[in-house]
C-alpha positions as CSV (number, residue, x, y, z in Angstrom):
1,X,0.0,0.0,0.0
2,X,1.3,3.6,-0.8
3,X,2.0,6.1,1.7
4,X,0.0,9.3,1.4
5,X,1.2,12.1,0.7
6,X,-2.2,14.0,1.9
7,X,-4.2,12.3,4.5
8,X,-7.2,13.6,6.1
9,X,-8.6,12.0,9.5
10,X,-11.5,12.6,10.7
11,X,-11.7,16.0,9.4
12,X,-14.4,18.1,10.1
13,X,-15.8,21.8,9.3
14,X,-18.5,23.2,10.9
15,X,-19.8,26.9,13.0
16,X,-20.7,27.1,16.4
17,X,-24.2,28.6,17.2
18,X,-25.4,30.8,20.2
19,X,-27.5,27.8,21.3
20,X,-25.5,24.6,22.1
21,X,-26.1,23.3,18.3
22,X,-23.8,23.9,15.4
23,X,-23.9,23.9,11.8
24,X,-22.5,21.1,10.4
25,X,-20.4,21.5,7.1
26,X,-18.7,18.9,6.4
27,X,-19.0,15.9,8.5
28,X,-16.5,13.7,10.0
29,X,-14.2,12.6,7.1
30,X,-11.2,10.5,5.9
31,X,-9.5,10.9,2.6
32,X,-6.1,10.6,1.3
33,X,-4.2,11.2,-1.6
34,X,-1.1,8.9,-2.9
35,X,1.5,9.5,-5.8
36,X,0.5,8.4,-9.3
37,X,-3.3,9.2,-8.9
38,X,-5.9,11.9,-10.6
39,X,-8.6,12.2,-7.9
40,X,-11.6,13.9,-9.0
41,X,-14.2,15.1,-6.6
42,X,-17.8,15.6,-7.4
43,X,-20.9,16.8,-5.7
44,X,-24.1,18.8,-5.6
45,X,-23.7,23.0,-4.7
46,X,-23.6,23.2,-1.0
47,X,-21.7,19.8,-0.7
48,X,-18.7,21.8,0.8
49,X,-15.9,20.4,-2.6
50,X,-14.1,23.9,-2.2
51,X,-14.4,23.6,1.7
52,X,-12.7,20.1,1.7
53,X,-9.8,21.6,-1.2
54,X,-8.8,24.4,1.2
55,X,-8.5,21.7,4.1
56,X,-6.5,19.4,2.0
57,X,-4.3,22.4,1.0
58,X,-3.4,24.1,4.5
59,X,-5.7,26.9,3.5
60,X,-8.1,26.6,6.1
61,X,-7.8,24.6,9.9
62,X,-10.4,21.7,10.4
63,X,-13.0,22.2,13.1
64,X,-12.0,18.5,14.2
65,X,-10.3,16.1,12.8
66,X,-6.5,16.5,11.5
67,X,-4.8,17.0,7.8
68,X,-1.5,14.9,7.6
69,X,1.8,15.5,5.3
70,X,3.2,12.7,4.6
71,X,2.2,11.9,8.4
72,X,3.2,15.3,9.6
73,X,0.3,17.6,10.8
74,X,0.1,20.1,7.9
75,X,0.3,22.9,10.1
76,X,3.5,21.8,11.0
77,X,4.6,20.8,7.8
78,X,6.4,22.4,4.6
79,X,3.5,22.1,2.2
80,X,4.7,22.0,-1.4
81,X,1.3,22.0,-3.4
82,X,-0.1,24.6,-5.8
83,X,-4.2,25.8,-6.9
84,X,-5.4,26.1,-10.3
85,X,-8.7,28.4,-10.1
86,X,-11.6,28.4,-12.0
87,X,-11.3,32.7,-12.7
88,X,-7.4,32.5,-14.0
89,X,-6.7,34.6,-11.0
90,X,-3.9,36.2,-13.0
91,X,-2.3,39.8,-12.4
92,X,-3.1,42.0,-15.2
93,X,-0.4,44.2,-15.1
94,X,2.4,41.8,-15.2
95,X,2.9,39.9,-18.6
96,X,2.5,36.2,-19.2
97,X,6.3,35.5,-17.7
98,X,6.4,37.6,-14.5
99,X,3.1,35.9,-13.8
100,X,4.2,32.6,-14.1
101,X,7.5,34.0,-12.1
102,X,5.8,35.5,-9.2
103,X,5.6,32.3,-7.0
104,X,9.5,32.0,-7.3
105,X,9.8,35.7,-7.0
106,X,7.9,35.2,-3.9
107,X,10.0,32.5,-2.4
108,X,13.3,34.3,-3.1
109,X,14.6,32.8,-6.4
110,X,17.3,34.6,-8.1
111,X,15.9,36.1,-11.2
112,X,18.0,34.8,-13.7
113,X,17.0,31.2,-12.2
114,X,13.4,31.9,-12.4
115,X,13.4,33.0,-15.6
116,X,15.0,30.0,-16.9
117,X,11.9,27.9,-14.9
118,X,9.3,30.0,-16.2
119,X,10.4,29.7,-19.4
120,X,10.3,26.2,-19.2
121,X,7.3,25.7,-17.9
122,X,5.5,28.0,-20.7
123,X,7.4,26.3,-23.5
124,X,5.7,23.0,-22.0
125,X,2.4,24.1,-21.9
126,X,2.6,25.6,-25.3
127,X,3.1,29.1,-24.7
128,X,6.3,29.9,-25.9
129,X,6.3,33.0,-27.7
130,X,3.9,34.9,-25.6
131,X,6.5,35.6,-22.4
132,X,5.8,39.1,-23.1
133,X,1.7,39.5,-23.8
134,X,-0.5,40.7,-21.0
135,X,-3.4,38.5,-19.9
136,X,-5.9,40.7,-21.6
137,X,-4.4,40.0,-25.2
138,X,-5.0,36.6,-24.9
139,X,-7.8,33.8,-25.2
140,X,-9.5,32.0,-22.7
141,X,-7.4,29.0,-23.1
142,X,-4.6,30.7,-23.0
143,X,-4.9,32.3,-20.3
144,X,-5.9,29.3,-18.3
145,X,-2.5,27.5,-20.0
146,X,-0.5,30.5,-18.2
147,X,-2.1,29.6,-14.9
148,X,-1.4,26.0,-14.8
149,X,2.2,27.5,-15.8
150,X,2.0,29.1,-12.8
151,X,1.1,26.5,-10.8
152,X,3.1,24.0,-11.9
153,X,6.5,25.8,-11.8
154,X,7.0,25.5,-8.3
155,X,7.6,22.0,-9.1
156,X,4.4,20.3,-6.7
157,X,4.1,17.4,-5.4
158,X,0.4,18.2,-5.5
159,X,-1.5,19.9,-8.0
160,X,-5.1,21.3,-6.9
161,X,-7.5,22.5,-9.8
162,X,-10.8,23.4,-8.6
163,X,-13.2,23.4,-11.5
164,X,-10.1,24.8,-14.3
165,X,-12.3,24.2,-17.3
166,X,-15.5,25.1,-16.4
167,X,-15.0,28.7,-17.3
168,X,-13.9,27.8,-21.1
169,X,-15.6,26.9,-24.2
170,X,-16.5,23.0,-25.2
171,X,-13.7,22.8,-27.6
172,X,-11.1,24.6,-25.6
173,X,-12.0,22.5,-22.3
174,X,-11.4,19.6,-23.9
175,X,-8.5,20.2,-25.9
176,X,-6.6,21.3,-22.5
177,X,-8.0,18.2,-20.5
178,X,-6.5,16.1,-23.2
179,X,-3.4,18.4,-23.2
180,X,-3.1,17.6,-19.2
181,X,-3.4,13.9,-19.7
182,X,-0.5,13.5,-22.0
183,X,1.8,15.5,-19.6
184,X,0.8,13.8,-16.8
185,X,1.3,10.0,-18.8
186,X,4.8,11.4,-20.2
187,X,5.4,12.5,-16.6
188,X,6.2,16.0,-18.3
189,X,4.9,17.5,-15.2
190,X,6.6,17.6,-12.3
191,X,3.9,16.6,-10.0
192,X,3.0,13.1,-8.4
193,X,-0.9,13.7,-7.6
194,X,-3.2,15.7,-9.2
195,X,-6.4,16.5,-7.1
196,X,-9.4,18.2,-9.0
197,X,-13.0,19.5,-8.1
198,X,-15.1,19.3,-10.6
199,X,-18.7,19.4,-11.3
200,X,-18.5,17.8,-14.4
201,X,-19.1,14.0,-14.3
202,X,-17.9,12.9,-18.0
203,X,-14.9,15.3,-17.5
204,X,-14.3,13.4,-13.9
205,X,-14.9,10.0,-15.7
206,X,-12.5,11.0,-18.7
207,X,-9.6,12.4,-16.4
208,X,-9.6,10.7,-13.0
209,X,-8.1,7.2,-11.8
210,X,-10.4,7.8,-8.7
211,X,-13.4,9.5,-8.0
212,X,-15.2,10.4,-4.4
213,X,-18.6,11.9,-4.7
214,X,-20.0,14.0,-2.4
215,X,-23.3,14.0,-0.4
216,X,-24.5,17.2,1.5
217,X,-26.2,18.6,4.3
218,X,-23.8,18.2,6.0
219,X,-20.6,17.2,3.4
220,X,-20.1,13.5,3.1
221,X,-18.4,10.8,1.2
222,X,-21.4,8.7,-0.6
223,X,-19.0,6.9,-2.4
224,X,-14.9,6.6,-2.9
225,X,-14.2,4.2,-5.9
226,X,-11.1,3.6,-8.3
227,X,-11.9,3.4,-12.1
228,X,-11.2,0.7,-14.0
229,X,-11.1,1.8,-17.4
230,X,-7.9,2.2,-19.3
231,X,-6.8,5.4,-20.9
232,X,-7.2,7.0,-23.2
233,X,-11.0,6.5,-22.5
234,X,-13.7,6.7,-25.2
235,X,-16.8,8.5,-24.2
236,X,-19.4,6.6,-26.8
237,X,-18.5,3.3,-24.9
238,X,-20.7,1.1,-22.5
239,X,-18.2,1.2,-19.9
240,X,-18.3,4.7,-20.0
241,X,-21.5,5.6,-19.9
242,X,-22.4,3.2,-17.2
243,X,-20.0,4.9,-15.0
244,X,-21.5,8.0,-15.9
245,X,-25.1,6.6,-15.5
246,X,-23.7,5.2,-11.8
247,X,-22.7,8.9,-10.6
248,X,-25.7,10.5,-11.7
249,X,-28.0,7.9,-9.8
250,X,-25.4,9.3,-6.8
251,X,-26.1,12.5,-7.1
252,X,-29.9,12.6,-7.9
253,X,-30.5,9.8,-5.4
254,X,-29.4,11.5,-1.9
255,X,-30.7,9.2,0.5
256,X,-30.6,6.0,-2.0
257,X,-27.7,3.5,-0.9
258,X,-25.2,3.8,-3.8
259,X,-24.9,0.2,-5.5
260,X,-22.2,-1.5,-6.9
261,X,-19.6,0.3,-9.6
262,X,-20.7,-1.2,-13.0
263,X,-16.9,-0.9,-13.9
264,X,-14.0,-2.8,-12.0
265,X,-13.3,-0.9,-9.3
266,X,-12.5,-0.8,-5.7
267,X,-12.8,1.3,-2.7
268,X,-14.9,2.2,0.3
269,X,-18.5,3.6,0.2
270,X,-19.3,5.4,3.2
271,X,-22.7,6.7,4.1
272,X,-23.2,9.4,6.6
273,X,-25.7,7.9,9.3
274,X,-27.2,11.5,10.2
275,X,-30.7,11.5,10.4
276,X,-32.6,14.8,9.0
277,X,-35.2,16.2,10.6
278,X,-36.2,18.7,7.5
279,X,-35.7,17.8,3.9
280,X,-33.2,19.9,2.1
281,X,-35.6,21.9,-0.5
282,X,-34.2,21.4,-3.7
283,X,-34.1,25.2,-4.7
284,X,-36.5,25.1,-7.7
285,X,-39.1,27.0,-8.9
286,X,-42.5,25.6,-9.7
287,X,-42.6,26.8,-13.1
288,X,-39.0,24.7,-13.8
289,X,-40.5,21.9,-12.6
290,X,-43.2,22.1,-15.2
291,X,-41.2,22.8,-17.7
292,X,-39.1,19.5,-17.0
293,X,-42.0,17.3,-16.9
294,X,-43.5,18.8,-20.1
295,X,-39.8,17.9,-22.0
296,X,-40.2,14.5,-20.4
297,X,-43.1,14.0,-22.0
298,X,-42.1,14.8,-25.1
299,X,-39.1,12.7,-25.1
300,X,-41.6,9.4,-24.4
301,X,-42.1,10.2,-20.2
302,X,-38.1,8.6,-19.8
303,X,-35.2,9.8,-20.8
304,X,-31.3,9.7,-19.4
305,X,-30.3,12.3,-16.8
306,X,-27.3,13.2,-18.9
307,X,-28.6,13.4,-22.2
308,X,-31.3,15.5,-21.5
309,X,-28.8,17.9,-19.3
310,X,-26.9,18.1,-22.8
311,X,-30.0,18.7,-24.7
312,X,-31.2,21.3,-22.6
313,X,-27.5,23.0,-23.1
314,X,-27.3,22.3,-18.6
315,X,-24.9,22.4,-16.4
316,X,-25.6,19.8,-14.1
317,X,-25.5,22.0,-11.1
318,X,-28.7,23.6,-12.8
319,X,-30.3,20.8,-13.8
320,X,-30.1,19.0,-10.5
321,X,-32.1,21.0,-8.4
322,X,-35.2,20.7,-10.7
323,X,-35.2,16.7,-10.8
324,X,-34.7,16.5,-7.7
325,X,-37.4,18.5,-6.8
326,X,-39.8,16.8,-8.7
327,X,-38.4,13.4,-7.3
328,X,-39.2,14.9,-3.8
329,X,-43.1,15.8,-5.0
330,X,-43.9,12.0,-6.6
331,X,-43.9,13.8,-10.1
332,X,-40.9,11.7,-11.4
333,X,-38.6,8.9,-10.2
334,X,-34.8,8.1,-10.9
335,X,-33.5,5.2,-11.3
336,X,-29.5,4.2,-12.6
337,X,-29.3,7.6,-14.1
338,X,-32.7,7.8,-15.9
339,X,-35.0,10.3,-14.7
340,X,-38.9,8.5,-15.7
341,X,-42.1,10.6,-15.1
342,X,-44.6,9.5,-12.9
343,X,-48.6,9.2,-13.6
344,X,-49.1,12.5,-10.7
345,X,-46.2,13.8,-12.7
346,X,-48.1,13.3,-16.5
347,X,-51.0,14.4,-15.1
348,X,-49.8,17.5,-13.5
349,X,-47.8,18.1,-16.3
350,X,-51.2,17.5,-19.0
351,X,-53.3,19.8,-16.6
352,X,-54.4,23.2,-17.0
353,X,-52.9,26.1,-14.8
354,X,-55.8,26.0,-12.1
355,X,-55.3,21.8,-11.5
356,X,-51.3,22.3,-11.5
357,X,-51.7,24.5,-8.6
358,X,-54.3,21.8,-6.7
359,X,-51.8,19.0,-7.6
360,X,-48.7,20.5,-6.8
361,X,-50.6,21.6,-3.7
362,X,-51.5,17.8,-2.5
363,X,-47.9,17.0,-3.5
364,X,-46.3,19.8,-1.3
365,X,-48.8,18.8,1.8
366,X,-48.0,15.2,1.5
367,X,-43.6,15.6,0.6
368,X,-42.5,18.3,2.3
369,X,-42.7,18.6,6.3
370,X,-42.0,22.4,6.3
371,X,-45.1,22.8,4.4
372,X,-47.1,21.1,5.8
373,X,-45.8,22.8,9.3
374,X,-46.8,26.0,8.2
375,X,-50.1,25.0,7.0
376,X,-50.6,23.5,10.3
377,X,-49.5,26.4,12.6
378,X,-51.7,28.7,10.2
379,X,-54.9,26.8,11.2
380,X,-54.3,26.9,15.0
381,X,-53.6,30.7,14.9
382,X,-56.3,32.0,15.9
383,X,-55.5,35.1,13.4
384,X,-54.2,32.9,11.0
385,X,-50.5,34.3,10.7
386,X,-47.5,33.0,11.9
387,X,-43.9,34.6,12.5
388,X,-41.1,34.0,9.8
389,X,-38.9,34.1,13.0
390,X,-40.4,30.9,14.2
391,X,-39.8,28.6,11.5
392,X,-36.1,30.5,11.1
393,X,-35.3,29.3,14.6
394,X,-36.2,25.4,13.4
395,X,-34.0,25.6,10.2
396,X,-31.3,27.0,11.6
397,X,-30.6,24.6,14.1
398,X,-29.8,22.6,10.9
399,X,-28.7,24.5,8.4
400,X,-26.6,27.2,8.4
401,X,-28.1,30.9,8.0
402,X,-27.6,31.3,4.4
403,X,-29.0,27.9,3.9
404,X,-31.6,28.5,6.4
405,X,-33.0,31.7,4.4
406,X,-32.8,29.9,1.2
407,X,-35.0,27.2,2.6
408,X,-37.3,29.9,3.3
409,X,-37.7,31.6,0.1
410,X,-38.1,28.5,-1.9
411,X,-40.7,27.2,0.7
412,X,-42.6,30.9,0.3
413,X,-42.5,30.0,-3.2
414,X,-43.8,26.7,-3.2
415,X,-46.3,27.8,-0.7
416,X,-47.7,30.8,-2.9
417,X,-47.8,29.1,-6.0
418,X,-49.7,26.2,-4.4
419,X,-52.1,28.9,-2.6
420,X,-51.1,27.1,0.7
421,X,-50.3,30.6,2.3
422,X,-49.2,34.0,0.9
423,X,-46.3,35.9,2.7
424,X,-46.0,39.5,4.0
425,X,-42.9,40.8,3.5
426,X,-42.7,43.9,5.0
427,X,-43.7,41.8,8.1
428,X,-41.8,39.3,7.7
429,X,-45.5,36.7,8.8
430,X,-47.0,33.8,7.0
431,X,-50.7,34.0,6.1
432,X,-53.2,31.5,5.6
433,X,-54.2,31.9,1.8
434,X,-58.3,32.7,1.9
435,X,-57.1,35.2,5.3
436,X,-54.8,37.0,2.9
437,X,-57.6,39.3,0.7
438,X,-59.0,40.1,4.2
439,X,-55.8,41.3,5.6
440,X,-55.1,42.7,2.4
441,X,-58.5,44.7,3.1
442,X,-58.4,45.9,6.9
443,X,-54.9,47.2,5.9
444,X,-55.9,50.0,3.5
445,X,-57.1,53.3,5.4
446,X,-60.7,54.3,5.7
447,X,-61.9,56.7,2.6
């Protein structure tokens, strides 16, 4: 067995509350990273990828829990690892070369010696010839190119790239993923791990030699697996797309146990045992959720997860939210990566505008606890509104506040569009829907 050069035991993020609760980030977690592996990490928004990155890096301390080098605690430790971002995060006023020189400026390299690295390093990555050009005179791709420069001229031992494509056009994302896989094979690169958060699954499935996905509310491992497919890999076979299938079902299957890896493959699948007391509200909008069912229906009532994320011209991360809130509301089920509609599903997606609002209604009421909570403390008011504050001071002691307030508006959303209850912002209360003309009413002033 290898030794890690990046281990992570037990490893924990999360903020203390005035109460004695906290919010949970990520939850107790163990991860490591050897020599002569891609790992890709995947996961929904709010699954806490860039959290975990920063750990892993040094960047920021664990709640609990402690972050090895190469079994030293990492605080302690001479960390030799370097970040690719998503933005570039270049310095606009220095030109391609002092940008890739600035690390070794910054660690005290003589500049005849750091010129002679930097100039290197951009001949490898293909930019030899633009030393001198400022960031602005250059493409997309090129710019990124000087950034992995960057990164890769202190000579790391890890490389960290959180989400380094997803900023680029098709054709220039995958030319440089297939540009990074032939340096890494030729060992051109003088790293021995390569650790990348990514949202993409085909681009995780076409790069990595291991992927962990991500489960969230708090952060979890759902599933930590080698692949067993040989480079290069071919997207248009059935080994592929399984694998591809496999991690969607993961991610649009939350509380589902994950099943077996349809490729050879090894490693642990952890589930975090953490009962929920609220659902996390998939932050959708009703008239998304129509819209999804309606193109479901036109593609036969079935169709795969993936394809119809590319027909739709998604990014996962947008598309996700909307299946899985129609999986929470019985309007469509997933199964192994295909997302099929139900019959409540066909028929609120067949119905006029008055019987969506009645089904999604009876969906809401029977799916979703906070609903149904506020419906509930409505009726025993005996003036029919409730405090926002009071349903705040629930969530919270589970989610965090941003989360919390999010959970909020897409429940006032739900709850208006099903005419469960309006909401009055400007005092911040819940209203039962046939009391809200009648407030509306006794609040305009006497002629």
């Amino acid at each position: 067995m290898q030794t890690a050069i990046i281990r992570a035991e037990r490893v924990e993020k999360y903020y203390a509350q005035p109460s004695e609760n906290r919010i949970q980030v990520i939850s107790p977690t163990d991860l490591s990273i050897v020599p002569g592996e891609i790992v890709a990490l995947l996961g929904p928004s709010g699954s806490g990828k860039s959290t975990l990155l920063r750990m892993l890096t040094g960047l920021s301390t664990p709640s609990a829990g402690q972050v090895y080098w190469h079994e030293q605690p990492i605080a302690q430790a001479k960390v030799n690892v370097s970040i690719v971002f998503q933005s570039f995060a270049l310095f606009p006023w220095l030109t391609v070369l002092e940008n890739v020189e600035a690390p070794l400026k910054a660690r005290g390299m003589e500049p005849e010696e750091r010129r002679k690295h930097s100039m290197k390093m951009l001949d490898t990555v293909g930019l030899d010839g633009f030393q001198a050009a400022y960031p602005k005179e250059l493409s997309g791709g090129m710019r990124q190119r000087v950034g992995f420069a960057r990164a890769l001229v202190v000579q790391p031992e890890v490389l960290f790239m959180d989400e380094p494509f997803s900023a680029l056009d098709v054709l220039t994302a995958e030319n440089l993923r297939s540009e990074l896989l032939e340096l890494w094979h030729k060992k051109t690169i003088p790293t021995q791990a390569i650790f990348l958060v990514t949202h993409n699954i085909e681009e995780a499935v076409l790069l990595a030699d291991r992927i962990i996905v991500l489960g969230r509310n708090p952060g979890h491992v759902r599933t930590d697996f080698k692949v067993g497919l040989a480079h290069p890999r071919d997207r248009k076979t059935a080994a592929f797309t399984q694998l591809v299938d496999y991690i969607y079902k993961v991610l649009t299957q939350p509380e589902a146990k994950p099943g077996d890896v349809p490729v050879a493959a090894s490693g642990k699948r952890i589930r975090d045992q953490r009962l929920m007391h609220y659902q996390m509200l998939p932050h959708a909008r009703p008239g998304g959720i129509a819209g999804l069912l309606e193109i479901l229906l036109d593609h036969g009532g079935k169709d795969d997860v993936y394809h119809l994320a590319d027909d739709l011209a998604f990014e996962i991360d947008d598309l996700l939210p909307i299946v899985d809130a129609a999986q929470l509301l019985g309007f469509l089920k997933v199964m192994e990566g295909d997302a099929e509609i139900t019959p409540s599903g066909a028929e609120f997606a067949n119905s006029e505008i008055l019987k969506q609002k009645e089904l999604f209604r009876k969906a809401a009421t029977e799916n979703v606890l906070l609903l149904r909570q506020i419906v509930r403390a409505l009726e025993a008011k005996s003036d029919h509104t409730v405090q926002e504050e009071f349903f705040h001071d629930m969530l919270d002691e589970q989610f965090s506040e941003d989360e919390t307030l999010r959970q909020l508006e897409t429940a006032i959303n739900w709850g208006r569009y099903a005419e469960l209850f309006d909401f009055d912002a400007s005092r911040r209360r819940f209203i039962e829907a046939e009391k809200t003309l009648e407030a509306n009413f006794e609040a305009e002033p006497a002629e």
